[in-house]
C-alpha positions as CSV (number, residue, x, y, z in Angstrom):
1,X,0.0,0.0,0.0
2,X,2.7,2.5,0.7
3,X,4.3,1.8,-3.1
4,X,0.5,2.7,-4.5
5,X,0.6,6.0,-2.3
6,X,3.9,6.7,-3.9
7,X,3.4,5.9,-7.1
8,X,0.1,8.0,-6.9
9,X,1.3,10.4,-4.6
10,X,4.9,11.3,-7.1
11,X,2.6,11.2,-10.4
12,X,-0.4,13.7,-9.3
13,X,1.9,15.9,-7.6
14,X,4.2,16.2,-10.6
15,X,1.0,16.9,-12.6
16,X,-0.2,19.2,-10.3
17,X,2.8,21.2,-10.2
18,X,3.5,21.3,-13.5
19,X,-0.4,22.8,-14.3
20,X,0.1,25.7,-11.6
21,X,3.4,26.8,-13.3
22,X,1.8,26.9,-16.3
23,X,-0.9,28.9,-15.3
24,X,0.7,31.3,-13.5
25,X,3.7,31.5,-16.3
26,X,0.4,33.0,-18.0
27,X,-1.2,35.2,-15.3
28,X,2.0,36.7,-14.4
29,X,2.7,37.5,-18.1
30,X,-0.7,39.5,-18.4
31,X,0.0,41.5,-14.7
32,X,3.6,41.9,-16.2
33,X,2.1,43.4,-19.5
34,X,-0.2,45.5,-17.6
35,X,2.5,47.0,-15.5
36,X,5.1,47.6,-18.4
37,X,1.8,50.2,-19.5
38,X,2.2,51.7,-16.2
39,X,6.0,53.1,-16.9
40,X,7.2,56.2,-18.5
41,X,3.1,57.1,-18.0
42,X,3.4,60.7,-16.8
43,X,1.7,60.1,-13.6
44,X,4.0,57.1,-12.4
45,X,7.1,58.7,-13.6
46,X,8.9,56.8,-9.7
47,X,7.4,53.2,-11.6
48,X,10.5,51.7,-12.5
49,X,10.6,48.3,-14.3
50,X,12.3,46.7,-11.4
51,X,9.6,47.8,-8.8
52,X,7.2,45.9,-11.6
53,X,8.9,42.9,-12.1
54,X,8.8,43.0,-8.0
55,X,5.1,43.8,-7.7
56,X,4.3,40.9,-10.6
57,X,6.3,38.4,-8.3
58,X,4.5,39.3,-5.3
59,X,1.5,38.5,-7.3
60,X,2.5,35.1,-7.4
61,X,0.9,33.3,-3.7
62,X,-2.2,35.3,-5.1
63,X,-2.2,33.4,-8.7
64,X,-1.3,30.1,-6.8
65,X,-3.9,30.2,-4.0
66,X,-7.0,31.1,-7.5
67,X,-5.5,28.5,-9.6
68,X,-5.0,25.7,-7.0
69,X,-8.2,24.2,-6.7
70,X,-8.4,24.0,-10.9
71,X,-4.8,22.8,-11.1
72,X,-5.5,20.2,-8.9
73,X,-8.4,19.0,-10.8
74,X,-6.6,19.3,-14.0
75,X,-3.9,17.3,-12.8
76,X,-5.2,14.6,-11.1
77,X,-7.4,13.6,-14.0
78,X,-4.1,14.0,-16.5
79,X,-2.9,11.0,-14.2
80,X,-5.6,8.9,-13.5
81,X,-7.2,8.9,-17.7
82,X,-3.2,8.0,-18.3
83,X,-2.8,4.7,-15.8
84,X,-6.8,4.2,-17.2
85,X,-5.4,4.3,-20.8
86,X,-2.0,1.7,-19.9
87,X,-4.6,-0.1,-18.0
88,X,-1.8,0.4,-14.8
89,X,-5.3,1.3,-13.1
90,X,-6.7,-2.2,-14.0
91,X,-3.3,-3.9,-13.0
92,X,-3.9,-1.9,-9.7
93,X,-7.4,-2.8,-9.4
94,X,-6.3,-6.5,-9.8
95,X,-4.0,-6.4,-7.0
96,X,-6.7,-5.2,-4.3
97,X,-7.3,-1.7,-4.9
98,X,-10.7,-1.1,-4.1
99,X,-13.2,1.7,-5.6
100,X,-13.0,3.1,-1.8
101,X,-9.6,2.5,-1.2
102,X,-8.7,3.8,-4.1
103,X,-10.7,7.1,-3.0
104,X,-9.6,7.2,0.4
105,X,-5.9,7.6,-0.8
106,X,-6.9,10.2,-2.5
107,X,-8.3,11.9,-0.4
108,X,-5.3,12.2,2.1
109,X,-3.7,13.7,-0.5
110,X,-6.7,15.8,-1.3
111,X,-6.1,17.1,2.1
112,X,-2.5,18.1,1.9
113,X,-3.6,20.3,-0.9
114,X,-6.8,21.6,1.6
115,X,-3.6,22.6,3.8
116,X,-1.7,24.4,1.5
117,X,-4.5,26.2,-0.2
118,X,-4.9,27.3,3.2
119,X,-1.5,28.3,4.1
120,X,-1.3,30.7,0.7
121,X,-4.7,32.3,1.0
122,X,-4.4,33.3,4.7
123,X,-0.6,33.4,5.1
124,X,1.4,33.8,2.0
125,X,-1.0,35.6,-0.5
126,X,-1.9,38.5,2.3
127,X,1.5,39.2,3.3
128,X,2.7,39.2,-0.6
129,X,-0.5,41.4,-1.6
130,X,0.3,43.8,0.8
131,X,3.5,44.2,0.2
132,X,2.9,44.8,-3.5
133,X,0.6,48.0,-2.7
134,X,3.1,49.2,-0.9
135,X,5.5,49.1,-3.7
136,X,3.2,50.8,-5.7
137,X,2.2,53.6,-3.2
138,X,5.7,54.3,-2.6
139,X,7.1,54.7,-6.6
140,X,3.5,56.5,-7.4
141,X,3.1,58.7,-3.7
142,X,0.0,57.1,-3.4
143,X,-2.9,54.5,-4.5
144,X,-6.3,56.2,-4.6
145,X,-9.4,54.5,-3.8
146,X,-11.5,56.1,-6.2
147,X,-14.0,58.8,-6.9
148,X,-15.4,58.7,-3.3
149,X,-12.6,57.0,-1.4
150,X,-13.2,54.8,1.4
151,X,-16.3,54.9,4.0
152,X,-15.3,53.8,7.7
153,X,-17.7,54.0,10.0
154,X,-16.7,53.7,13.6
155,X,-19.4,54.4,16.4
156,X,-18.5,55.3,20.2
157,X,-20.3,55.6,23.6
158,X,-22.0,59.3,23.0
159,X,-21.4,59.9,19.0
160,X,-20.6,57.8,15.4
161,X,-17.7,58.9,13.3
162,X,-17.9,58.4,9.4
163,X,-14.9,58.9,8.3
164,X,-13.5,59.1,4.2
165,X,-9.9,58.4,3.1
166,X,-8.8,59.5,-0.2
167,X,-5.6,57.8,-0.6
168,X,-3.0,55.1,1.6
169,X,0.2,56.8,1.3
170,X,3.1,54.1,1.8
171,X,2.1,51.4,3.9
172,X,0.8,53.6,7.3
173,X,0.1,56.8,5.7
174,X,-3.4,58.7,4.0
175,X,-4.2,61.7,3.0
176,X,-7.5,63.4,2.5
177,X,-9.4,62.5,5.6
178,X,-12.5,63.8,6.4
179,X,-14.0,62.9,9.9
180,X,-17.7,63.6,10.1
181,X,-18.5,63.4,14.1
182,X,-22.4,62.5,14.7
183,X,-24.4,62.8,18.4
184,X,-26.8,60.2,19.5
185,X,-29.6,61.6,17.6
186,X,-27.7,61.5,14.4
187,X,-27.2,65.2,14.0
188,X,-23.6,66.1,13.0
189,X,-21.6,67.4,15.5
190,X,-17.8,68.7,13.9
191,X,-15.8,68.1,10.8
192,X,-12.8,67.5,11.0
193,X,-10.3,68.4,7.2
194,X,-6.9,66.8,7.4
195,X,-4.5,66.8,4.5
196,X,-2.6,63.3,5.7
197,X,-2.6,61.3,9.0
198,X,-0.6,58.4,10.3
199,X,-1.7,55.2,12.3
200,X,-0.4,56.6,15.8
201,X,0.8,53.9,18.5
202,X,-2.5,52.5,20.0
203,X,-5.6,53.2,18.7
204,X,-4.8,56.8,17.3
205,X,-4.5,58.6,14.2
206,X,-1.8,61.4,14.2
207,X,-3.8,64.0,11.5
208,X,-1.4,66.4,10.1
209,X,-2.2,70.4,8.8
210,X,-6.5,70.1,10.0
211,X,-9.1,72.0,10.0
212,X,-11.9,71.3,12.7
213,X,-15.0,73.0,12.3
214,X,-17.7,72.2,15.5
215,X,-21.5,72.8,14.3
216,X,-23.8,74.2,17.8
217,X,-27.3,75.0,17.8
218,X,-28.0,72.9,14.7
219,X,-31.7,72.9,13.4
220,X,-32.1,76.4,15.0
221,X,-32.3,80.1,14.2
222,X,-28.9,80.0,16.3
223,X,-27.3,77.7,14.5
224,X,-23.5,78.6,13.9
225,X,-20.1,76.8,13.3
226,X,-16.4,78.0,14.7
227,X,-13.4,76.8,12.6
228,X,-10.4,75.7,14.3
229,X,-7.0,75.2,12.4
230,X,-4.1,72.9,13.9
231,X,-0.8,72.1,12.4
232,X,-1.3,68.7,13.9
233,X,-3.9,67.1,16.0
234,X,-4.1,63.7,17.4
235,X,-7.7,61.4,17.5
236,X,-8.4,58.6,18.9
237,X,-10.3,55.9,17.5
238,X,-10.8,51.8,16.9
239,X,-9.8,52.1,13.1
240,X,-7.1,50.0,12.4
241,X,-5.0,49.9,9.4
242,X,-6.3,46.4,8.7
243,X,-9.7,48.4,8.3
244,X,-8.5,50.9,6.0
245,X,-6.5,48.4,4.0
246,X,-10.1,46.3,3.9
247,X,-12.0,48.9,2.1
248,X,-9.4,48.9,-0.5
249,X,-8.0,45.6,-0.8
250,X,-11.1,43.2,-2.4
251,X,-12.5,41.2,0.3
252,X,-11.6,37.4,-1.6
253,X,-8.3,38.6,-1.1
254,X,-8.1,39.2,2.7
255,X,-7.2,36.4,5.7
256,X,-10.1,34.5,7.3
257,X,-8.9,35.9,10.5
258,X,-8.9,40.0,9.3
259,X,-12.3,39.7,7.5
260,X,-14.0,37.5,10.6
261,X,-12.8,40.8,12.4
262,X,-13.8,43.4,10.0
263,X,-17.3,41.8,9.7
264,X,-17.4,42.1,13.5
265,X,-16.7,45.7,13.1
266,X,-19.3,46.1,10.8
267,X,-21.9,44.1,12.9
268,X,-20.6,46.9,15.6
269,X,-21.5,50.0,13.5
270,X,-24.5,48.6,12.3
271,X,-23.9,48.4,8.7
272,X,-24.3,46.0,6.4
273,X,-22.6,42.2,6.3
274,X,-23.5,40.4,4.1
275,X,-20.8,40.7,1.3
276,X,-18.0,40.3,3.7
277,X,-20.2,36.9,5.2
278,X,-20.4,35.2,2.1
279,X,-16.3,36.1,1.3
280,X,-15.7,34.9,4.5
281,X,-17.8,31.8,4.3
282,X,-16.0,31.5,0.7
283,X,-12.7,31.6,2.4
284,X,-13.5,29.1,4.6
285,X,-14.9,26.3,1.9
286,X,-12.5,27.1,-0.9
287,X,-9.2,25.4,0.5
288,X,-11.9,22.3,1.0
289,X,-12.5,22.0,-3.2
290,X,-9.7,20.7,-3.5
291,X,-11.1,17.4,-1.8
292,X,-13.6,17.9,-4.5
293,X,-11.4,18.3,-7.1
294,X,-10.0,14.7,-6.2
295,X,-13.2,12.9,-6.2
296,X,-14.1,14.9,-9.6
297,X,-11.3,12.9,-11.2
298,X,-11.3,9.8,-9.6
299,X,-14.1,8.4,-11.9
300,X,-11.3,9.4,-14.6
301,X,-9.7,6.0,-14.0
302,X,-12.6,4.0,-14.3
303,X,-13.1,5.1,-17.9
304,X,-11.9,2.6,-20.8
305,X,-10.2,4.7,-23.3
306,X,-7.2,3.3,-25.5
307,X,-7.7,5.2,-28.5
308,X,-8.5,8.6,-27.5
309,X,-5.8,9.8,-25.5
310,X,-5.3,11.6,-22.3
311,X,-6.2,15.1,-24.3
312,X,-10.0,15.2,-24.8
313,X,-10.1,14.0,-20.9
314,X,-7.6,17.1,-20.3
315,X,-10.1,19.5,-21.8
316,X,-13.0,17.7,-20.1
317,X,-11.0,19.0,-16.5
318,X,-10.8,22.6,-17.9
319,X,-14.4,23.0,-19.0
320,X,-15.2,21.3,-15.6
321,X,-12.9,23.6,-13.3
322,X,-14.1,26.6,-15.5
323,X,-17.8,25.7,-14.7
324,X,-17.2,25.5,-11.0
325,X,-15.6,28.8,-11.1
326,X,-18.3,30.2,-12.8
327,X,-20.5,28.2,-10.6
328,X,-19.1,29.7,-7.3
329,X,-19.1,32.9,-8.7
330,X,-22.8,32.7,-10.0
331,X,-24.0,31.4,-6.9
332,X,-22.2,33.9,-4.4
333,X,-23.7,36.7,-6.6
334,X,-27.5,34.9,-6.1
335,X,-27.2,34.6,-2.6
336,X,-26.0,38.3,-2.2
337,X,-29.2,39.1,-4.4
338,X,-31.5,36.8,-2.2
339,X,-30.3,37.2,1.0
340,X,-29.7,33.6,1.4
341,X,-27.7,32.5,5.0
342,X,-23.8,32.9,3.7
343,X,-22.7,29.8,5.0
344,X,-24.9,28.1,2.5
345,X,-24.1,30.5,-0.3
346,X,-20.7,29.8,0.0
347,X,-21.1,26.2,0.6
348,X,-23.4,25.2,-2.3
349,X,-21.5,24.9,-5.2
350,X,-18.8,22.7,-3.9
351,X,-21.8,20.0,-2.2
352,X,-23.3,20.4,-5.7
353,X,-20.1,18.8,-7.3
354,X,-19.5,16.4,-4.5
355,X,-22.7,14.7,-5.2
356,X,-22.0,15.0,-9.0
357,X,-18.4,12.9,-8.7
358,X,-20.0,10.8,-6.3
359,X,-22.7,9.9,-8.3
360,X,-20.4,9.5,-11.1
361,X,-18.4,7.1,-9.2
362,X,-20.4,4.8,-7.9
363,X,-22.0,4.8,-11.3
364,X,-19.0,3.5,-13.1
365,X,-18.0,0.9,-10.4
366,X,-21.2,-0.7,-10.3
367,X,-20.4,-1.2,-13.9
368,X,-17.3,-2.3,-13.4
């Protein structure tokens, strides 16, 4: 038994390998091209070609944590259509390998690719993400987060704060905040203009060159505001820089752990979840298709196929792993739209494919 593990073990990893450097040869080939775009542009005039050869590499753990579930797919039914096809499968299947055995091993190995989709999604992929906007910000002074910027809302014992950042400048810099300070009964309080700010030790912001303006009497014939400038100002709050870094950074690419707390922090603040539910539920069940990835190409090697070659069975993996994609993607988007429970948003597509191979499976050894 511990030959078949290595003999399966060596051939599907090989495969599997092989398949992810392929695919990211290509991925990192387009984010190269789109980078090369980026310099000599008069706006990125710091983007050197070295900083995007950097920022494509750091790219990497991202491409490899996306592409592992198909690769694995891909792979493993490369291997098991060619022992099918030299009929080492029915020599195997001679020599006491059962149908469930034969899944079972598998399946260990299924879960050593669980465990290292894991390890780059909530580890590897972060880190390297992170590290590539700050490249960025630092050879173009800043990355912008649009028309609008980004909405944090943060609510205290006796007010709310909504605050807007324009920009991250370098990895614990922003500039154009605006702090608008809301009482209890929702009227607004003070506005607070700073041109940058810093994340301050503890749970403070350091805002640089602002201008406070307090609002008294509101809703009144007395109604007035004072404007107060300060070269530098410090304000405390329970914004982290994980929480700015979340409304910029797309949610399917933040740890389980950072948007489990930044879900929290909405739940706080009383705004909505749902979104960041589902992407955390996703996070959660996408190391796990790997597993389903296995049993989708098990039935592979119960197939009789001399003539035909290992190819059309090839494609048949990539239409499958693109379908589940588009499948996982469909169905997140539905349950968003119905307000189904996340958990079972994120969860349905790969149950949906487990009872497909299943079925498949026990289908072709019952005709075996």
């Amino acid at each position: 038994m511990n030959t078949l593990r290595k003999l399966l073990y060596a051939e599907v990893v090989g495969a599997v390998t092989l398949v992810l450097l392929a695919f990211n040869a290509l991925f990192s080939f387009f984010d190269l091209t789109d980078e090369l775009q980026a310099i000599g542009n008069h706006q990125t005039l710091g983007y050197t070609i070295t900083q995007a050869l950097a920022y494509v590499a750091l790219m990497v753990p991202s491409h490899l944590y996306e592409l592992m579930p198909i690769a694995v797919l891909i792979g493993t039914i490369f291997v098991m259509a060619r022992l099918a096809q030299s009929s080492e499968f029915t020599i195997l299947r001679t020599s006491g390998l059962g149908p469930w055995q034969a899944l079972r091993t598998l399946m260990m190995l299924g879960m050593a690719f669980v465990l290292l989709t894991f390890a780059l999604g909530d580890y590897l992929a972060p880190v390297a993400d992170k590290a590539a906007q700050a490249i960025k910000a630092k050879a173009m002074g800043q990355v912008s987060l649009g028309r609008t910027g980004a909405w944090i809302k943060d609510k205290q014992v006796y007010s709310s704060f909504s605050v807007n950042v324009g920009a991250l400048d370098g990895a614990a810099g922003m500039k154009g905040i605006r702090i608008f300070e809301l009482d209890n009964r929702g009227q607004i309080v003070s506005l607070m203009q700073a041109d940058s700010a810093q994340f301050g030790p503890g749970q403070s912001w350091t805002l640089q060159d602002v201008t406070r303006t307090e609002f008294m009497n509101m809703g009144t014939t007395q109604a007035q505001a004072n404007t107060t400038h300060f070269a530098q100002l410090s304000w405390l709050n329970q914004i982290s820089a994980e929480m700015v870094a979340s409304a910029l950074v797309r949610p399917e690419r933040m740890g389980t752990l950072d948007l489990f707390q930044y879900v929290r922090h909405l739940n706080a603040n009383g705004q909505s979840t749902q979104k960041y539910e589902i992407q955390f539920w996703k996070k959660v069940f996408y190391p796990l298709s790997c597993l389903v990835m296995v049993m989708l190409a098990l039935p592979f090697a119960y197939l009789h196929f001399r003539s035909s070659g290992t190819t059309p069975m090839v494609f048949v993996g990539v239409m499958a792993g693109i379908s589940f994609v588009l499948l996982n993607n469909l169905v997140g988007d539905l349950g968003y739209l119905q307000g189904w429970q996340a958990w079972f948003t994120a969860a349905l597509p790969g149950l949906i494919y487990s009872f497909i191979s299943l079925a498949a499976f026990g289908w072709l050894v019952a005709r075996q």
